[in-house]
N, C-alpha and C positions, 0 to 999 in steps of 0.2 A: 279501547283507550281513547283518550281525549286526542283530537290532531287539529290543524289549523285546515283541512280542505273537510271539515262536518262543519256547517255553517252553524249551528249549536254553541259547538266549540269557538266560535270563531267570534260570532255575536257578543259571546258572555266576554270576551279576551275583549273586543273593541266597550263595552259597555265599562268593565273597570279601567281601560287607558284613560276613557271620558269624566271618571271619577277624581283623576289624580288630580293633584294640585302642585303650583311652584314650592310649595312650602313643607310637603308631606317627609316626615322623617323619616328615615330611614330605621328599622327594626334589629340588621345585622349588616356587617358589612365595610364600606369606605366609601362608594359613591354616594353623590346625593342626585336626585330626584332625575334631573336633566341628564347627568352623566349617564345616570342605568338606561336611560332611554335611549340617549346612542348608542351603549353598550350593544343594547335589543338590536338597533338599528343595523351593523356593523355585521352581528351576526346573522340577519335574516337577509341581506344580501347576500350572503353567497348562495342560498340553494335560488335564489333571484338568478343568478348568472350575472352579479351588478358586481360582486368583490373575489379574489383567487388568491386566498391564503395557501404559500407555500404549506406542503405537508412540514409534522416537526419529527426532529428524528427520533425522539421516543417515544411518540405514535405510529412511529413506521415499526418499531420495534416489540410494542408491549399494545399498542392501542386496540387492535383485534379482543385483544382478552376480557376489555371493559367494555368493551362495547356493546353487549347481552343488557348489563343494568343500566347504561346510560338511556336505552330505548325501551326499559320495563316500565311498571307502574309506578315504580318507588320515585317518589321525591326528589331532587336535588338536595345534595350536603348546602348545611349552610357555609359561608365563608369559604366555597372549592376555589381549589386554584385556577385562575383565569389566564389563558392565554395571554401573551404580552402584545398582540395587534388586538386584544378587547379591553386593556384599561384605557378606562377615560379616565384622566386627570388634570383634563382642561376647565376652561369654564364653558357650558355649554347651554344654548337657549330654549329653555321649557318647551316654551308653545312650538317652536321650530322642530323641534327632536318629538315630540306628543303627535303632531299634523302627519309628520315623517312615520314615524311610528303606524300609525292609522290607516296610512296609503298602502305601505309596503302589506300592514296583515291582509288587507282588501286584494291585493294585488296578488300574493301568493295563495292565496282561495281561489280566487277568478284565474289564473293562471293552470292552478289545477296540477295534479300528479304529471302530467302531460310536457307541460315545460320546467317543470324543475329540476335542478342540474345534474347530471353525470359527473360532477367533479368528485372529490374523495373531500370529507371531514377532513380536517389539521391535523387533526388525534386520532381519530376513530374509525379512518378510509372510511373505505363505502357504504352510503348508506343509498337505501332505494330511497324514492321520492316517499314512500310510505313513513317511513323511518325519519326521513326530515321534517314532517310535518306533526311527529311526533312530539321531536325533539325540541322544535319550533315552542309547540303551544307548553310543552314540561318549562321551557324556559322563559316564557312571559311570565308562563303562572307562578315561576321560582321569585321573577323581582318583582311583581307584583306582590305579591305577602312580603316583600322584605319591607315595600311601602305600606303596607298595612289596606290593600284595595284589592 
């Protein structure tokens, strides 16, 4: 499966960031271009050790159960519900959230299964470092096609 620490995987995720543009529209959804890019940003600091979202209590409750497809082959739903510490609905700056974007994939490659965090998913508890770097690259690759890149 595709993950962010196979540098393959990691090249192809940085070679479409480099594609995007300020203007690229959005395919489904509600964010526009800059916003999804913090979105990304928001989410890949946690297995960073950079952000510590409280667990939410219907992931403490039912989260276990979905957590097999969230880390399968299959796709992302389009339009899932997103966590409320992951909407952006600010106004937020391209190239600032894109450079961001670029660092952080770099940095959780180079950092490697080794430092990636022991914390628990919001929703979905534990995942090994394996599993996060899964779920990492399923999730670029999700808003990347919503941008059409």
């Amino acid at each position: 499966m595709k993950n962010l620490y196979h540098k393959p995987d990691v090249d192809g995720i940085l070679e479409r960031l480099e594609k995007l543009t300020p203007n690229a529209e959005r395919q489904w959804g509600k964010m526009d271009v800059a916003q999804m890019l913090a979105h990304l940003n928001a989410f890949l600091e946690i297995p960073l050790d950079l952000s510590f979202p409280k667990r939410m209590l219907s992931g403490r409750i039912i989260g276990r159960f979905f957590k097999s497809r969230y880390v399968s082959k299959k796709r992302f739903s389009k339009n899932s519900p997103t966590g409320k510490n992951f909407i952006m609905d600010g106004q937020e700056d391209f190239e600032k959230e894109r450079t961001k974007s670029i660092a952080l994939v770099q940095k959780f490659y180079e950092n490697g299964p080794e430092k990636c965090t022991r914390q628990p998913h919001q929703f979905f508890g534990k995942l090994s470092p394996d599993e996060w770097a899964i779920v990492q690259w399923k999730h670029f690759d999700h808003h990347l096609r919503q941008f059409d890149v």
